[in-house]
mmCIF file of the N, C-alpha and C atoms, coordinates in Angstrom:
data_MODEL
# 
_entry.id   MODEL 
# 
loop_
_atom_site.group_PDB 
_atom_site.id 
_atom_site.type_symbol 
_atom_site.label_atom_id 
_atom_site.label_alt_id 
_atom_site.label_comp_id 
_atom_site.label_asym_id 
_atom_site.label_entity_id 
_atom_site.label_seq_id 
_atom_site.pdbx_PDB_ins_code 
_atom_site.Cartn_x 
_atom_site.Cartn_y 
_atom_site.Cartn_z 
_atom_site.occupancy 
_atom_site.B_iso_or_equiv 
_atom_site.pdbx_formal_charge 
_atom_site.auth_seq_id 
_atom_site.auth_comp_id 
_atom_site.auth_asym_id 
_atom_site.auth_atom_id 
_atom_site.pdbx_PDB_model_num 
ATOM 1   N N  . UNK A 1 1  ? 0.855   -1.157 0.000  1.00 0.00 ? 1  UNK A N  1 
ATOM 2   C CA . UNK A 1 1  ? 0.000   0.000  0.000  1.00 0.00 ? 1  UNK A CA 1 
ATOM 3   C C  . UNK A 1 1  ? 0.907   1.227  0.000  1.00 0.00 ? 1  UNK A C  1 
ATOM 4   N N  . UNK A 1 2  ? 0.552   2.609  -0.956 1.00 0.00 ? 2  UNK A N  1 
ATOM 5   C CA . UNK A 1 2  ? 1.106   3.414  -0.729 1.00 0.00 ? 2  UNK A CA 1 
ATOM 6   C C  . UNK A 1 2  ? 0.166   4.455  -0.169 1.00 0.00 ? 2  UNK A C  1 
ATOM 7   N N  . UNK A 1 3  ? 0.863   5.424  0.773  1.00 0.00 ? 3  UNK A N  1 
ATOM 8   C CA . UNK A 1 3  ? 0.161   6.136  1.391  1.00 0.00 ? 3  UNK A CA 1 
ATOM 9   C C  . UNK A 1 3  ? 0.616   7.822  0.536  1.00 0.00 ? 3  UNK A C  1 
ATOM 10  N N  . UNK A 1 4  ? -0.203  8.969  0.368  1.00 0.00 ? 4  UNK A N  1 
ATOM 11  C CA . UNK A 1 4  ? 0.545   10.023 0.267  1.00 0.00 ? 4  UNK A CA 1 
ATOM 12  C C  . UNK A 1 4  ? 0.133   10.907 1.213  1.00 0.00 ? 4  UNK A C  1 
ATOM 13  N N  . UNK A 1 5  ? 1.157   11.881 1.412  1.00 0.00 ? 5  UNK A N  1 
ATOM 14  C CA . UNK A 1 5  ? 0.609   12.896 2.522  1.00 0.00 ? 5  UNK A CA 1 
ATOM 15  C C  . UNK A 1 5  ? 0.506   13.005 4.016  1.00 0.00 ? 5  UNK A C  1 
ATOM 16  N N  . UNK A 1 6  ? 1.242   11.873 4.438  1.00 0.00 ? 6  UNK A N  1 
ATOM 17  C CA . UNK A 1 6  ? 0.988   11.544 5.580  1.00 0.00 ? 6  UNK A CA 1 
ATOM 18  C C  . UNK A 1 6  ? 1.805   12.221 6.661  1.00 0.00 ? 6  UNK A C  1 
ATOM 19  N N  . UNK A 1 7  ? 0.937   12.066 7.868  1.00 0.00 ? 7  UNK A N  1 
ATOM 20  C CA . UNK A 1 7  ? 1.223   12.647 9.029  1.00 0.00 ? 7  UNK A CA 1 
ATOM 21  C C  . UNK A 1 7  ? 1.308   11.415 9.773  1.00 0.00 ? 7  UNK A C  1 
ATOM 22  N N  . UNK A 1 8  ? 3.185   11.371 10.557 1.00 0.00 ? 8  UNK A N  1 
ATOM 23  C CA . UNK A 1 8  ? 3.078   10.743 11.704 1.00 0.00 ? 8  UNK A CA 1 
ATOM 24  C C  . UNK A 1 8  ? 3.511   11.626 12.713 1.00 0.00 ? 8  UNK A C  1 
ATOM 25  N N  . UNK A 1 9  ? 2.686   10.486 13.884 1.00 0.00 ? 9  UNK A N  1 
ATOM 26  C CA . UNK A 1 9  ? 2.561   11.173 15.284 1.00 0.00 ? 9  UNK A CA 1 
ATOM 27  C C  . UNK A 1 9  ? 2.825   9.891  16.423 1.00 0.00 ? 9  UNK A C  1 
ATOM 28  N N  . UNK A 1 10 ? 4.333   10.235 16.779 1.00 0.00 ? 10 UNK A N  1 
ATOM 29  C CA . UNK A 1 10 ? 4.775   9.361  18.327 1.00 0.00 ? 10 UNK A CA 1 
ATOM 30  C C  . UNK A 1 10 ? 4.398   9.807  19.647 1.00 0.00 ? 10 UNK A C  1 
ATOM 31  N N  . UNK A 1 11 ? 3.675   9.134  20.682 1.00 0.00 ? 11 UNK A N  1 
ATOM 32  C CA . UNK A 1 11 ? 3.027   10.259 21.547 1.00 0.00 ? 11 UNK A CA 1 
ATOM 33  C C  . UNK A 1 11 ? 4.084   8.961  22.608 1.00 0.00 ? 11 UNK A C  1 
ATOM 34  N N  . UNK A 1 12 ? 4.996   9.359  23.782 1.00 0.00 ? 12 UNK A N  1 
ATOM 35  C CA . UNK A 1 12 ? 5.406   8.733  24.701 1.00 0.00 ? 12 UNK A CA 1 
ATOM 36  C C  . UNK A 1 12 ? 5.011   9.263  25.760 1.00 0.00 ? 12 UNK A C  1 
ATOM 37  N N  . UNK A 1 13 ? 4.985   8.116  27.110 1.00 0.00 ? 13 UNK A N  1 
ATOM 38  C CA . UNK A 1 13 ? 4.570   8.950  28.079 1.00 0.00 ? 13 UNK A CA 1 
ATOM 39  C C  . UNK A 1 13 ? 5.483   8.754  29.029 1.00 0.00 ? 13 UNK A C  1 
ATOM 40  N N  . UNK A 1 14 ? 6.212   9.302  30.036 1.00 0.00 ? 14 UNK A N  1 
ATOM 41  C CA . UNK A 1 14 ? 7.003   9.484  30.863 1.00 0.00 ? 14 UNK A CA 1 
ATOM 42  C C  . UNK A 1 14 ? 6.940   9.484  32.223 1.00 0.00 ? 14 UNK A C  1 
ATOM 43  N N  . UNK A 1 15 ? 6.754   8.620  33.058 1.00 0.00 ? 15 UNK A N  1 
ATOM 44  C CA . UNK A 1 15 ? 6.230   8.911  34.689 1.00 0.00 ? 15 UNK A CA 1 
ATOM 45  C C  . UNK A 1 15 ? 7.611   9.531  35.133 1.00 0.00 ? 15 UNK A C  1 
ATOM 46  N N  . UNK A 1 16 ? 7.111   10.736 36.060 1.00 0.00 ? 16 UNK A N  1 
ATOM 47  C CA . UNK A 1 16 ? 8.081   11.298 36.957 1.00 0.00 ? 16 UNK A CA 1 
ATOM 48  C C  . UNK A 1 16 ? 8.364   10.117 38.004 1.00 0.00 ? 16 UNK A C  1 
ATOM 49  N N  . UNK A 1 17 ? 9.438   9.991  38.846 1.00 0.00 ? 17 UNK A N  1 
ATOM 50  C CA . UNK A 1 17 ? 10.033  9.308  39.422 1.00 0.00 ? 17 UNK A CA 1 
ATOM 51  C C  . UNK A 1 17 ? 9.653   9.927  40.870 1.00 0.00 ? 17 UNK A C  1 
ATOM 52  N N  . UNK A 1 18 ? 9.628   11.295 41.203 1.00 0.00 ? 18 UNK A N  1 
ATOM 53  C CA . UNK A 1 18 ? 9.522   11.864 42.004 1.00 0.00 ? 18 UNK A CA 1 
ATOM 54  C C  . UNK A 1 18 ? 7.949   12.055 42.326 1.00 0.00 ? 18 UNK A C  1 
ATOM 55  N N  . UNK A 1 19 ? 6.971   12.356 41.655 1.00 0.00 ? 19 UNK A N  1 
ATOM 56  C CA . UNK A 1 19 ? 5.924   12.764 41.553 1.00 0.00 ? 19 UNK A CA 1 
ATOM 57  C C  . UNK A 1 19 ? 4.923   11.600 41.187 1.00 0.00 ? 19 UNK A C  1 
ATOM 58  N N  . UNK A 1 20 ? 5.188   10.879 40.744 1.00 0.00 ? 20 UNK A N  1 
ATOM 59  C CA . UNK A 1 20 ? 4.284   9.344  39.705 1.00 0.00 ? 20 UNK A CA 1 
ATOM 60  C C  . UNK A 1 20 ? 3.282   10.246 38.570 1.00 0.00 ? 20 UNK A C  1 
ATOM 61  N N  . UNK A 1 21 ? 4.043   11.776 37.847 1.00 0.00 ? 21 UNK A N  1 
ATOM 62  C CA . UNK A 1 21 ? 2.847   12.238 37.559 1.00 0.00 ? 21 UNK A CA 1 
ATOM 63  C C  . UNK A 1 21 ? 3.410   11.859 35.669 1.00 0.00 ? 21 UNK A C  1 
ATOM 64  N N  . UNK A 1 22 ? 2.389   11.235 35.112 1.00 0.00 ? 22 UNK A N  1 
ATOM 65  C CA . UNK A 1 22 ? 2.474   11.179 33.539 1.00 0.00 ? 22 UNK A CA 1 
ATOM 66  C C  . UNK A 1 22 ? 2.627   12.050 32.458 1.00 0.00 ? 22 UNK A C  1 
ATOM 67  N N  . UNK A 1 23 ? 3.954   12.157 32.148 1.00 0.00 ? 23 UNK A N  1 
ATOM 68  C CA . UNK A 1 23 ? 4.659   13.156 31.458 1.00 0.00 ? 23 UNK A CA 1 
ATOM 69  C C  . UNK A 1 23 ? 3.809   12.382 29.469 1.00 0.00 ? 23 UNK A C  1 
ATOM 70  N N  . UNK A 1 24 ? 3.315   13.081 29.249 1.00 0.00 ? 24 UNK A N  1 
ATOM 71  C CA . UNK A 1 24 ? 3.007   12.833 27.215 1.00 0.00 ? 24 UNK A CA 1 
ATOM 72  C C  . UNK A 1 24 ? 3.757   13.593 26.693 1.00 0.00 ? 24 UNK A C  1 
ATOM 73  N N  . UNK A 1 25 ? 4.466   13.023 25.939 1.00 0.00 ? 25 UNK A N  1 
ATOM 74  C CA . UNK A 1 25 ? 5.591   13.946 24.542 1.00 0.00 ? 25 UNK A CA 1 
ATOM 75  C C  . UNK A 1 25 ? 5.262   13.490 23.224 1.00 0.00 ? 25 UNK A C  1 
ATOM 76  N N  . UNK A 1 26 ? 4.424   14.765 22.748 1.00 0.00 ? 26 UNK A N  1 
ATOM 77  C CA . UNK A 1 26 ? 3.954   14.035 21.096 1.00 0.00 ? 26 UNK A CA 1 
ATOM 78  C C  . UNK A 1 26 ? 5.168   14.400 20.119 1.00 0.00 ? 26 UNK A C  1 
ATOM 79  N N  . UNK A 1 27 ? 5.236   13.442 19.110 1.00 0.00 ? 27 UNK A N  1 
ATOM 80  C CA . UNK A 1 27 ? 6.678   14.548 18.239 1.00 0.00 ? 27 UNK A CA 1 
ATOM 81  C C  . UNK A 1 27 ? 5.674   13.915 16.663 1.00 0.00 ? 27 UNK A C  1 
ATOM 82  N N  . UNK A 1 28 ? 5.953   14.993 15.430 1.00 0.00 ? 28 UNK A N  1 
ATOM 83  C CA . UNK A 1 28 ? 4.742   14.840 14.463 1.00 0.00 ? 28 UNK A CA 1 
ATOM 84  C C  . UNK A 1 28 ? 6.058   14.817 13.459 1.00 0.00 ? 28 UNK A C  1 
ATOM 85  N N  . UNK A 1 29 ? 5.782   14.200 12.412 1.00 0.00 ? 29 UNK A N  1 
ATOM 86  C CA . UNK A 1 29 ? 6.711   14.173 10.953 1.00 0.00 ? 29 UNK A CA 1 
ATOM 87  C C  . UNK A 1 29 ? 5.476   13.753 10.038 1.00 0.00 ? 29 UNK A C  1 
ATOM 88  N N  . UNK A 1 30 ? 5.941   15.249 8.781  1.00 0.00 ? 30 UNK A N  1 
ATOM 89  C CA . UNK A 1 30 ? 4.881   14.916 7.782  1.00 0.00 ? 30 UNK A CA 1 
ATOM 90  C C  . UNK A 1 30 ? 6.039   14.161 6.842  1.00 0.00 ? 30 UNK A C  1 
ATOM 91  N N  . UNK A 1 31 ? 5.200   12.844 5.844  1.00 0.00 ? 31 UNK A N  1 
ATOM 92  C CA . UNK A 1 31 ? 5.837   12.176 4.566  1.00 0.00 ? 31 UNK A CA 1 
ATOM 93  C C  . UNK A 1 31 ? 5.264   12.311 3.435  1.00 0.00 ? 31 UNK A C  1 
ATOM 94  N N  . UNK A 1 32 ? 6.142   12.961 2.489  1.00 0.00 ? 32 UNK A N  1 
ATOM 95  C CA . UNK A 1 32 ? 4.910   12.709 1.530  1.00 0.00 ? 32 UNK A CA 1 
ATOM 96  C C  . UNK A 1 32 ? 5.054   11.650 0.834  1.00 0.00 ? 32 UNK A C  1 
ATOM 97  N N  . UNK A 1 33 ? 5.497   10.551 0.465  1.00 0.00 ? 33 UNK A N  1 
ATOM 98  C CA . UNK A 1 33 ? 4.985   9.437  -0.271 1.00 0.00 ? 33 UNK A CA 1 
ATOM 99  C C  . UNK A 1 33 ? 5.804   8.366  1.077  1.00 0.00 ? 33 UNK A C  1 
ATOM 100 N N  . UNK A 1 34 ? 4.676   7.058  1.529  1.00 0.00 ? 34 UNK A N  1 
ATOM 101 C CA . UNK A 1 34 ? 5.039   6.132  2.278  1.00 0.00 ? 34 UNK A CA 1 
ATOM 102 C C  . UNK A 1 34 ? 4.658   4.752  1.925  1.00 0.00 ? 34 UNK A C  1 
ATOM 103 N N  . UNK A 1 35 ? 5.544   4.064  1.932  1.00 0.00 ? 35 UNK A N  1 
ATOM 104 C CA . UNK A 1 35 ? 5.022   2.342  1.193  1.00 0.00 ? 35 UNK A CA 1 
ATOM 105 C C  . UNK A 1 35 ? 5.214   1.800  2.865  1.00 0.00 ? 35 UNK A C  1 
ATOM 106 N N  . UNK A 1 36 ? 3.986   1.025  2.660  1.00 0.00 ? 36 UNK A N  1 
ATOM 107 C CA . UNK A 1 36 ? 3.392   0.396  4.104  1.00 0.00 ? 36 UNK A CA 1 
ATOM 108 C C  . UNK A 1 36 ? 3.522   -0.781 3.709  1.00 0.00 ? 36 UNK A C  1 
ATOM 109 N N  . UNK A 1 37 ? 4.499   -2.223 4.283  1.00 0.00 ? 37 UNK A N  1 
ATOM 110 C CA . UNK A 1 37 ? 4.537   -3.522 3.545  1.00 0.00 ? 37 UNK A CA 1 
ATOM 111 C C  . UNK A 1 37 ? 3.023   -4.065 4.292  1.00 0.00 ? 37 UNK A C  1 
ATOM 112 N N  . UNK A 1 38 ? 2.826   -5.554 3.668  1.00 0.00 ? 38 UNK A N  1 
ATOM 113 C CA . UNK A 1 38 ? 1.621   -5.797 3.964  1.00 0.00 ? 38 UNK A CA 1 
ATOM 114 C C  . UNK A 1 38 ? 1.402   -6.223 5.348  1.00 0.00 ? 38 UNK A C  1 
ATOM 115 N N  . UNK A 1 39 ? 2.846   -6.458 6.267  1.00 0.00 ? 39 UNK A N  1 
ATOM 116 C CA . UNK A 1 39 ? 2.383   -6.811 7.437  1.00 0.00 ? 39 UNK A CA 1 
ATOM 117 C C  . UNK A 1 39 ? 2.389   -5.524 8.347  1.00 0.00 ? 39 UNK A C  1 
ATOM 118 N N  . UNK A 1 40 ? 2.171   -4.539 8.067  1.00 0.00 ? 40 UNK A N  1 
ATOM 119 C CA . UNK A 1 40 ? 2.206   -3.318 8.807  1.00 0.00 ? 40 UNK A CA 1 
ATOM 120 C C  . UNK A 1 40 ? 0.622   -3.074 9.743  1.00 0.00 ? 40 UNK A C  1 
ATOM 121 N N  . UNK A 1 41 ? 0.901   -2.678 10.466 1.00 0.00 ? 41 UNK A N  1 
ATOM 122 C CA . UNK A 1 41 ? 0.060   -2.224 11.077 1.00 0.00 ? 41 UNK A CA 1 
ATOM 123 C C  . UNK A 1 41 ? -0.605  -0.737 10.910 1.00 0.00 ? 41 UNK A C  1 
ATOM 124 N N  . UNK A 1 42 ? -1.234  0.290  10.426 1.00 0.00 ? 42 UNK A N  1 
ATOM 125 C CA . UNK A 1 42 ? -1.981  1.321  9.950  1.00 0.00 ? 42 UNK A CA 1 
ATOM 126 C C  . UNK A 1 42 ? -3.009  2.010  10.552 1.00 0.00 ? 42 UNK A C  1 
ATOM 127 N N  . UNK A 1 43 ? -3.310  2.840  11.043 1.00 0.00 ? 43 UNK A N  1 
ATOM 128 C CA . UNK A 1 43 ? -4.406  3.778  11.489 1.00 0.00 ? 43 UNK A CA 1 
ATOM 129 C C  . UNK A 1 43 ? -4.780  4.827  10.620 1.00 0.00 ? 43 UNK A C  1 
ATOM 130 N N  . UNK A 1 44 ? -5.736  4.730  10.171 1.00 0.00 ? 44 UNK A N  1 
ATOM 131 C CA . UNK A 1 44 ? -6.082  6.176  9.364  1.00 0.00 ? 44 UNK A CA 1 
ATOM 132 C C  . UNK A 1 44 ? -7.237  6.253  10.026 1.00 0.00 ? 44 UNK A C  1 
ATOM 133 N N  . UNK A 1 45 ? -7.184  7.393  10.061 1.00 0.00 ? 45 UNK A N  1 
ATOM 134 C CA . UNK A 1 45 ? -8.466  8.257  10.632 1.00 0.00 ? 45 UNK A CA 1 
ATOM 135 C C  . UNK A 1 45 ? -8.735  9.744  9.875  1.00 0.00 ? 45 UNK A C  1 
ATOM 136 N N  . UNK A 1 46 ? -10.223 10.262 10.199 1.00 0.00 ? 46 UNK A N  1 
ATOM 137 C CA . UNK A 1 46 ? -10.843 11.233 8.916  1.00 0.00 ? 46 UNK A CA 1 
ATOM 138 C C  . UNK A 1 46 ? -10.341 12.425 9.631  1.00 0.00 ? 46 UNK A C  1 
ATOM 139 N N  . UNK A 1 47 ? -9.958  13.514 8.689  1.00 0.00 ? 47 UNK A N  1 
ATOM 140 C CA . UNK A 1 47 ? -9.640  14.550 9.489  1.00 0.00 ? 47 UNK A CA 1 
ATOM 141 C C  . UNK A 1 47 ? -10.741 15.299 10.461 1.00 0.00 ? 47 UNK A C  1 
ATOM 142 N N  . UNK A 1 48 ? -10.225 15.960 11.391 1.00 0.00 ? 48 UNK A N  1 
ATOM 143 C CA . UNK A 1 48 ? -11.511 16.311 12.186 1.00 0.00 ? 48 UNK A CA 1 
ATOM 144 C C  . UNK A 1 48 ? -11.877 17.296 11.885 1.00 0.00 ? 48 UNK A C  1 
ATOM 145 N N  . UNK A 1 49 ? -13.294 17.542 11.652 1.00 0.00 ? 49 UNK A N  1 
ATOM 146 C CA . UNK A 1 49 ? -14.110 18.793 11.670 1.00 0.00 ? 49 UNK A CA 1 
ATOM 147 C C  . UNK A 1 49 ? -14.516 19.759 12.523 1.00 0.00 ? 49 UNK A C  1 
ATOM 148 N N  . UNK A 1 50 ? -13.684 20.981 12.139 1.00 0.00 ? 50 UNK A N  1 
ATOM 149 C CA . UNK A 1 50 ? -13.962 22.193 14.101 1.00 0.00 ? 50 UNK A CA 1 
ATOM 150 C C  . UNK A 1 50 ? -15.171 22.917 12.870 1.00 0.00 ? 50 UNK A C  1 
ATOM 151 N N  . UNK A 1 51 ? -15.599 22.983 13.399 1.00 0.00 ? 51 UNK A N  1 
ATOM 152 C CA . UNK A 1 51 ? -16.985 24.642 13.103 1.00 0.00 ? 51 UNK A CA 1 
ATOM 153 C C  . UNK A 1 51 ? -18.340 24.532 13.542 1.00 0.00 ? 51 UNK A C  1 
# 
């Protein structure tokens, strides 16, 4: 499968050591052309609508 246009997004989460409080770090990279082999795993989702 080829994908175009795509947006990835790594979201990690981080517990403080001190605090137990859950640190999220998103980091985003746009691609524009991506070949997905067939054992890949994939999420697409519709863009969201604000108005």
């Amino acid at each position: 499968m080829i994908l175009g246009d795509v947006e990835e997004t790594v979201t990690t989460i981080e517990i403080d050591e001190e605090t137990y409080e859950e640190i999220y770090k998103s980091t985003k990279r746009n691609i524009p052309m991506l070949f997905v082999r067939g054992d890949g795993v994939v999420l697409v989702a519709p863009p969201l609508r604000v108005g």
